[in-house]
Each structure stands twice: as C-alpha cells, then as structure tokens.
N, C-alpha and C positions, 0 to 999 in steps of 0.2 A: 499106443502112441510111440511108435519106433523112429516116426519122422518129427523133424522140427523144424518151422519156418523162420524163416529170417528176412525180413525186408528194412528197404530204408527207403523213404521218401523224400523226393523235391515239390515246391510246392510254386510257382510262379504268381505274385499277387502283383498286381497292376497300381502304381503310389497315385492317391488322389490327389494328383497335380490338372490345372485346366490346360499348360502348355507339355508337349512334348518332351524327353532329357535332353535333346541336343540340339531344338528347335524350336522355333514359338507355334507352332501348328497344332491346333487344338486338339485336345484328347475326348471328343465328347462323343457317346455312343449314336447311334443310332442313325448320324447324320448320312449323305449320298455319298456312293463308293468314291471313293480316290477325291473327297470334297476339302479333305484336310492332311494334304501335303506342299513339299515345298523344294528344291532343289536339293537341300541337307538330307532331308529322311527319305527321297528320292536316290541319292548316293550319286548325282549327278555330281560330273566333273568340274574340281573348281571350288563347289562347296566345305564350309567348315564346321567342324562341329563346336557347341559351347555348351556345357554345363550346367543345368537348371540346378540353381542353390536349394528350391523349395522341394527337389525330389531327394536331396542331400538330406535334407532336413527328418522330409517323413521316412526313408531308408533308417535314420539315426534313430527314430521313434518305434518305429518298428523291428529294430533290433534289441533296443532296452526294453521293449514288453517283453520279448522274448527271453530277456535273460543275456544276450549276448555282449562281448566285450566290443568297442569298435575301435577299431584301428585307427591310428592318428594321419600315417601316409599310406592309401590305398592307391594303387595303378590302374588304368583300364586299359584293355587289352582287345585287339582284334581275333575274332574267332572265326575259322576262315571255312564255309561252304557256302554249295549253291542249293540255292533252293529258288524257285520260282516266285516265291513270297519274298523273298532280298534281295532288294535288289544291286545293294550293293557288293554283294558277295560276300557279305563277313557282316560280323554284329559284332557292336563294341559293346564286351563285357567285360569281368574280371575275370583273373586267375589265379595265379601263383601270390598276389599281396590282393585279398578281396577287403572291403572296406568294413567287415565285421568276424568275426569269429569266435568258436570255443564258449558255445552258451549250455548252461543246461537247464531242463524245463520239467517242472514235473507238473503231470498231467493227470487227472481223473480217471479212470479206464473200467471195463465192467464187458465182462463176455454176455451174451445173448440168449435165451432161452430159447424155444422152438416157436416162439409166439414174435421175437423180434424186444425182448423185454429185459432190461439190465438185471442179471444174477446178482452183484456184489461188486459194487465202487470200493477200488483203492488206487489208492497213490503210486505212480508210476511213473521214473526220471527217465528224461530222452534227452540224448545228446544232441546237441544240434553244430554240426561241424562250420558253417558259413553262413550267413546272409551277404551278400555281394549287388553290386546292383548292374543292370543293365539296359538293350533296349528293344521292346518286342519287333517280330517280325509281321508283316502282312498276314493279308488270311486268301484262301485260296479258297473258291464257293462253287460248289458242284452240282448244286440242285438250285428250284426256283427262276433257272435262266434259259433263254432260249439255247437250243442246241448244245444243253450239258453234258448231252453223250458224245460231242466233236470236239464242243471246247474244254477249257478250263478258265473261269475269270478270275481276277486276284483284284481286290480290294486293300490298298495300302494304307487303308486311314490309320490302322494298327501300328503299321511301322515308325518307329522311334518311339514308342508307349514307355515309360517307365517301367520298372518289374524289381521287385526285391526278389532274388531265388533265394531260396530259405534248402537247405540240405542237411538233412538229419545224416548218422552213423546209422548200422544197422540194428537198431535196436528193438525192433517191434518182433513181436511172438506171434502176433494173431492178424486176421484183417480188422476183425473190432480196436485192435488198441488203434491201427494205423486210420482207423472211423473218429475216433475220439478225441485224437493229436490234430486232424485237421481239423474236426470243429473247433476245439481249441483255439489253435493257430487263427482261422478263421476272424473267432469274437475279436482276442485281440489285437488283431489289424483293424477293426472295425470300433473297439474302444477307443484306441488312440487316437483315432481317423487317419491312420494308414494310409488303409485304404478301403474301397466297400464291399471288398473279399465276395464278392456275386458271381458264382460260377456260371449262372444261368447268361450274364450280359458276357462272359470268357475276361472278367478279371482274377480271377483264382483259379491257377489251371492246377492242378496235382499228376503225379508223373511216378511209378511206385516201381524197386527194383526188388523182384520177389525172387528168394531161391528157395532149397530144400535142402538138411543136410541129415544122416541118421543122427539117433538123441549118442549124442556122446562125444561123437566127433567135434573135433577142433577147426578143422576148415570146414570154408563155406564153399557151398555147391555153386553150379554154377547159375547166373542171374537171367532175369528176363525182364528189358523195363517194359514198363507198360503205360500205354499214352491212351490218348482222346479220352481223358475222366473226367467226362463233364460234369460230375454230382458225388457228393462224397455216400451215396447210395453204391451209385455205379463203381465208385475204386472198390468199396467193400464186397463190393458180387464179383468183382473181374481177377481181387487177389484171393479168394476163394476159389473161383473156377484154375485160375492156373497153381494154386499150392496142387489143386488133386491132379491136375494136369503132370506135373512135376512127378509126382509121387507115382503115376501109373506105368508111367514112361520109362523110368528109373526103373523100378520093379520088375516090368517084361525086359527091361536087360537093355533099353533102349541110352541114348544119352541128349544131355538139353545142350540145342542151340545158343550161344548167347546173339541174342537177338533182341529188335523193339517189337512189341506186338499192340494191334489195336486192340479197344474192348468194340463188341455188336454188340448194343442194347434190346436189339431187337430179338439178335439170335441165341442171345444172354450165352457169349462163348469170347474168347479172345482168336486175332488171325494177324499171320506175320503181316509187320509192314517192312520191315529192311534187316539187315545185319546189324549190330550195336558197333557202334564206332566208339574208339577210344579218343583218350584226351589227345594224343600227339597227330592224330589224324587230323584232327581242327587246325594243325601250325599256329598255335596260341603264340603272337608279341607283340610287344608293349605297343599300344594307339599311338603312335607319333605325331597327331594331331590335336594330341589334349594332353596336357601336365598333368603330375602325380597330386591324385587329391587331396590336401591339407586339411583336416579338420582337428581344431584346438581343443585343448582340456576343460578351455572356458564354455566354447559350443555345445559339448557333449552335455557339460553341465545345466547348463540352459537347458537344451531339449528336455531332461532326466525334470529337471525342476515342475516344466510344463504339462508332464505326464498328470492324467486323473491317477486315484485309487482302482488299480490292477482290479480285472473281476475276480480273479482267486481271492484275491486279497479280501476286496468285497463280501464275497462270497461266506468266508469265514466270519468275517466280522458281524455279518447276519444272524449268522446262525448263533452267535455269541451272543451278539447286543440284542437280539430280539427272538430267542429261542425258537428258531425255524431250523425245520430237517434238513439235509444235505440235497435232498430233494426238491424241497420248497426253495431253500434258497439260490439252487443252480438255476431253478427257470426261471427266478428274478433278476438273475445277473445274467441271462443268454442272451440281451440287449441293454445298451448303457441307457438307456433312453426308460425302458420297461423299469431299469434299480432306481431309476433317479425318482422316477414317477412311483414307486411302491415308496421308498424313502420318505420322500414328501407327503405323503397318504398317510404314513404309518405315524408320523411325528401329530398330523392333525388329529387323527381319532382317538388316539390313546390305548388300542389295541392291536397292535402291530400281527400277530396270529390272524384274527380275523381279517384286516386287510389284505394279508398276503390272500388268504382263503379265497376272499371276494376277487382281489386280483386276478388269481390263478383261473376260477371256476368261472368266473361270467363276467370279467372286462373282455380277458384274451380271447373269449369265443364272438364278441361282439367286435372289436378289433380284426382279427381275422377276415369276419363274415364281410367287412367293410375294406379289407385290404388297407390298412394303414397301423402305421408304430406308436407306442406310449409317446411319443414327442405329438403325434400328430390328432392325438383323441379329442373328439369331440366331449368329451367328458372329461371335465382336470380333475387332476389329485387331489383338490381339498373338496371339492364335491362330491369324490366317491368318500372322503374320510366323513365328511358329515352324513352321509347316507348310513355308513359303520356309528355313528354314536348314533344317531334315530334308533338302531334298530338296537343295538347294548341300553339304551335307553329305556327301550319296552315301548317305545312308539307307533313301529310296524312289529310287523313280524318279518321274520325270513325268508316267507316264500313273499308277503307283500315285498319286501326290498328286491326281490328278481325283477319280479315287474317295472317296479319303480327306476329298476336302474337302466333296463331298456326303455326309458318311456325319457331319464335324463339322455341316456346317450342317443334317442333321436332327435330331440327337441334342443337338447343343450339346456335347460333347464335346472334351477337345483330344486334338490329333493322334496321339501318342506312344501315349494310351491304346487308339487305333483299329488302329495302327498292331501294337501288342505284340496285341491280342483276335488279331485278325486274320492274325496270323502274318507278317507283311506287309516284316518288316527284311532291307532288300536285300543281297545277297551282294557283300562290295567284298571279300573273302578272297581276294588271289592264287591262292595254292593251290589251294584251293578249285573257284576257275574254271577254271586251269590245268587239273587233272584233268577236268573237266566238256569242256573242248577237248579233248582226247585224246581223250577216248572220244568224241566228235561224230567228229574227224578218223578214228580207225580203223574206225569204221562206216562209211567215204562215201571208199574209197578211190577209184571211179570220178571221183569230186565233184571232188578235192584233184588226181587228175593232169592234171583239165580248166582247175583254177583255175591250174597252177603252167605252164599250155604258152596261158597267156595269158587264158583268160576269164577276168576279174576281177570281170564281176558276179556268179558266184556267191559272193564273198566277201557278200552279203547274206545269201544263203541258208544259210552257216555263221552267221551271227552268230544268224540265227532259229533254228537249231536250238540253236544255246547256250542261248538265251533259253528255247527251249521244255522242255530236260532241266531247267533250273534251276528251273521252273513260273513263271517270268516273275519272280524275285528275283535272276538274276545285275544287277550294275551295269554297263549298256550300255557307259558308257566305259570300263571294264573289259577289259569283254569286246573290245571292237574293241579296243582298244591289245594283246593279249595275242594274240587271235587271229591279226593282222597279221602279228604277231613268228613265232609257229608256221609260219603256213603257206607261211612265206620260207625253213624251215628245211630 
C-alpha cells in the first residue's frame, strides 16, 4: 500500500418542489420536451427572476439533516458558461456567501469482500464544506431521435430545476466509503422529503474528484473529476477504475491531467471529456437581478422543529429500545416509510425481533416482487403484527405463516380469516399429539429399537412423521417436547 486515495464528492439533488426556483414552470418528470418552460428559465430578454420560498425551505431541511450550519444572508451569483443546455449563458448559483456551510456528518462505512459483502462497519466523520442552492441546466439527448448522428436536441424542461450542491472536503480513503456517504446522503434527503434523491429519474447526480498521493506525503496529487454517475454502483466502479488508473501512470513516470472524465458503463473504463476549469474561469458576480437571501433564526428554527427523528438516530434507538443488530436495524431505517411501518408492527405484536425477522425475510421480498414501498403495502402493519402473535401463539406454525402471509398480502385479508378458510389451526392438543405419537411409535418398531440402542438421529425422522400423520398442523414444539419424553420410555 505505497499509494493513497483521496477523493471528495459533489452531490447535486434536485428539492421536491412542483414549481421551478425562479419560475412557476412545473418541475415534473417525464412530461414532452421543452413542455415546461417560460421566458424566465428560457433566459429570454426582458424576463425576471423571483425566488421560490418552498425551495428555501427544503434547501434549509436539507442542510440540518446533514448536520450543516445555515447562513442568515446568502448571495446568489451568476456563473458564467456556454453550454448548449443554457441557454442563458450562466446559471444562477452561489459562491463566495452560499446559503449553508461547515457541516460535519458521520457516516457508517465498511470496505468490501470479493463477494461485494461488508467486512466491518464503523463510524466515519465527513466533512461537508457547502450546501448552496441553485438552478439545473437542460439536458442535451443523443440517442432515441431521428438523425442523432447530425443533430443534437436539447430538452429544457430541466432548466431552472432546483438543486442543493452538497460538497464534501477531501476526506474519503476508498470508493466504498465515497458508496456509503452517498447512500447516506441519499436517505436523508429522502427522510426529510428533500428531495426523492432518484438517480435513475437524474434527480441525484454525483460528480467525484479522485486523486492519488504516495502514503506519507502531505500534498495532494493531482485531481480528476468525474461526471455522468448515474448509479452510486457506477461512482464506485469508475473511482476504482481511475485510482489504478492514477497509480499506473504515475509509476511508468507518466503525469495526470487535471481534467473532467466520463465513466462508459458499458466499456466499464473512464474517457476525457474536457480540461477541468477552475472557479475564476466561470467570472462568478453577484445576480443583480435578485437580493441577498434573508433567512431568520426564527425560520431556521421552524424547519429544525419540523424535522422527523433522523434515521441514524433512529437507527440507534432500534437497536436500543428493541434489541436489533446494527444490521437489522439499518435495513429498517433505509426507508422512512419501511421504520414507520416495522415501528407500528413491533409495538402490536409484542415481539419486536420477530417482527423485524418477518419484515426483513418475507414482507420485503413480496414488496419488491410487487414494486412498491412500506407506505404503499397491500398488507398493513397491524396485520402483519397479528400474523406474529398467531404464530408466538402456537396457532400456526412458521412455515404455515409464510403462506399465510402471501396469501394476506394478495387478498388483503387478515390472518385469522386465511387461517380458519383454510383449515390451517395448528394442533398444540397434548392429547391429541400424544396419540398421534403412539401410533408413529407402534408402526416403526425397527426405527424406535435403533433410536433407544443410540442412533439419535432418527429422532428427526419421528418428529417428521408426526408432522406428516397430523398433515403438517401438529405444533413442532409440541411434538419434540412430547415425543422426546416417549421415546425414553
């Protein structure tokens, strides 16, 4: 290990607002190209800009999840290129006074086995130097359209989109930490409702500035940022590819470009897209068509009050109040909607362990399988928690509750009713089973002289045939406590 990485990430998330920052023009995906603009976000002459309060607002939200302080007078600033997506020639952003700063965040982190499997979570602070707010630009589309080898078409519905940039210091070591900082970041954008942090729809863009330096040295090598990261898979393969990139280059005596480079998902490699421009290239001053943003102590206040319980926070408290792993309890808080609905589950059944279990192993696989979130389950919380006492009950069994509960989550049904249609109430009747042993025991006289002159594994073999006279309703613990007793006799 002679080399060591150094990166820092920007994260660009898109604030779930329905209008525009500087214009009422709807922010909604999917609609027809250039369906939702207006002379403002067109940059047509003449127009003015005005300030959406509610992008104020989730910017504010979004920086106190993070940890960061916000500034009372924030400026915005014209940043001045051309690109074909702007069409005004400049984007108003922040600068020199941005509207948040000086957060720091500690994050979860756990390097990778060769399987793709966390080694060992710990705790790990990042510094996070700005949250600033601004306004996206167009999008430029090169495939899907007639004659995309002549043209270029640009769809401006983008333009004027909200964005929090979010910009750490360089403090990542690895690509996994800078994997684990954006899901982070991620959730909580999407707990506070942010924003809906969906890379796939291009509201969470990440953007990573990778260098190399040997282990010792005090300066940092020279940087490469790295763009088009549509998947926080993709940042993690593309700042691996260029650390060794880095390191090979260096070595045969070569030296790095500072440059932007794409990632090819395809070609799983990075390739130049331009020279790295610095900040004074942009001619950053002050938007002269918008006053210095004022936000009060009272405001800040407000927003901070509004906040739910932080999923860290969460997280911990799980693991506390209801004696769940650091494992168990992260996959219950990796959606607010998933903790609320395990919460509510675990308070009804009165076995918060088993819950999460049931959670984890066969809500989320049915969820999944059906494309929708804990908010939107066809199965609520206090019917999975009544499905969890039937079965701490001795009512079903445990593999009957797998069934039972794909049979609630298709029907929508509670348990009890599935349970009674279906014949389904388990056999906890001493008696009952008692007899059901006997008659197991006197057919399998061979079985029982084998089992009592020392082979004890076929005591499996009695329990399954119990199970199977009873057509799978005797109660397993039952059965072994009773059968145990018999076949000592």
């Amino acid at each position: 290990m002679t080399w060591e990485t150094i990166i820092g990430l920007e994260i660009h998330a898109q604030l779930s607002t329905e209008s525009k920052i500087f214009c009422g023009c709807a922010t909604r995906f999917g609609d027809e190209p250039n369906a939702n603009t207006c002379p403002t976000c067109l940059g047509l002459p003449g127009a003015l800009p005005v300030l959406n309060r509610r992008a104020v607002e989730l910017g504010a939200r979004a920086a106190l999840a993070l940890g960061l302080h916000i500034n009372h007078r924030s400026i915005f600033a014209r940043k001045n290129y051309f690109y074909p997506d702007l069409p005004k020639g400049y984007q108003i952003s922040q600068y020199d006074q941005p509207f948040s700063a000086d957060g720091e965040l500690e994050i979860m982190t756990a390097e990778r086995d060769e399987a793709g499997h966390p080694v060992e979570w710990r705790p790990k602070k990042i510094r996070i130097t700005r949250l600033h707010l601004e306004e996206d630009a167009g999008k430029n589309v090169h495939e899907g359209l007639p004659d995309v080898d002549r043209y270029s078409y640009i769809d401006l519905n983008r333009a004027g989109v909200p964005l929090a940039e979010i910009v750490t210091e360089p403090d990542f070591r690895s690509s996994w930490e800078a994997y684990d900082y954006v899901n982070h970041v991620r959730r909580a954008l999407q707990w506070v409702g942010a924003s809906e942090a969906d890379m796939e729809k291009g509201n969470l863009r990440c953007e990573a500035n990778v260098s190399v330096r040997r282990v010792g040295d005090d300066k940092f090598g020279t940087k490469v940022e790295l763009k088009n990261l549509n998947s926080v898979r993709f940042m993690q393969r593309a700042i691996e590819f260029e650390v060794a990139r880095h390191i090979q280059v260096l070595e045969s005596g070569g030296r790095i470009a500072q440059e932007t480079r794409l990632w090819d998902d395809r070609a799983l490699e990075t390739r130049v897209m331009r020279s790295k421009e610095e900040a004074h290239d942009y001619r950053y001053f002050p938007e002269p068509d918008l006053q210095p943003l004022i936000v009060s102590e009272e405001f800040v206040e407000e927003v901070r009050r509004a906040l739910p319980e932080l999923p860290e926070q969460r997280r911990k408290r799980f693991s506390e109040q209801y004696g769940l792993s650091y494992a168990d309890a992260s996959q219950l808080v990796s959606d607010r909607s998933l903790a609320d609905y395990y919460e509510e589950a675990a308070e009804v059944s009165g076995n918060p362990r088993a819950t999460a279990n049931w959670i984890r192993s066969e809500l989320l696989r049915e969820l999944e399988a059906k494309g929708v979130s804990a908010a939107d389950s066809p199965l609520p919380a206090k019917e999975l928690a009544a499905l969890v006492k039937l079965i701490d009950e001795g009512k079903i069994s445990g593999k009957q509750g797998k069934d039972v509960l794909i049979e609630m989550f298709k029907s929508r049904r509670p348990a009890q009713a599935i349970i009674e249609e279906q014949g389904l109430v388990q056999v906890s009747d001493t008696g009952e089973i008692d007899a059901l042993i006997d008659s197991v025991i006197a057919a399998n006289p061979d079985a029982l002289a084998s089992y009592r002159a020392g082979k004890e594994a076929l005591f499996g073999f009695f329990v399954g045939q119990v199970i199977k006279a009873s057509k799978g309703k005797a109660n397993p613990k039952i059965v072994n406590e009773r059968l145990r007793a018999k076949l000592q006799d």
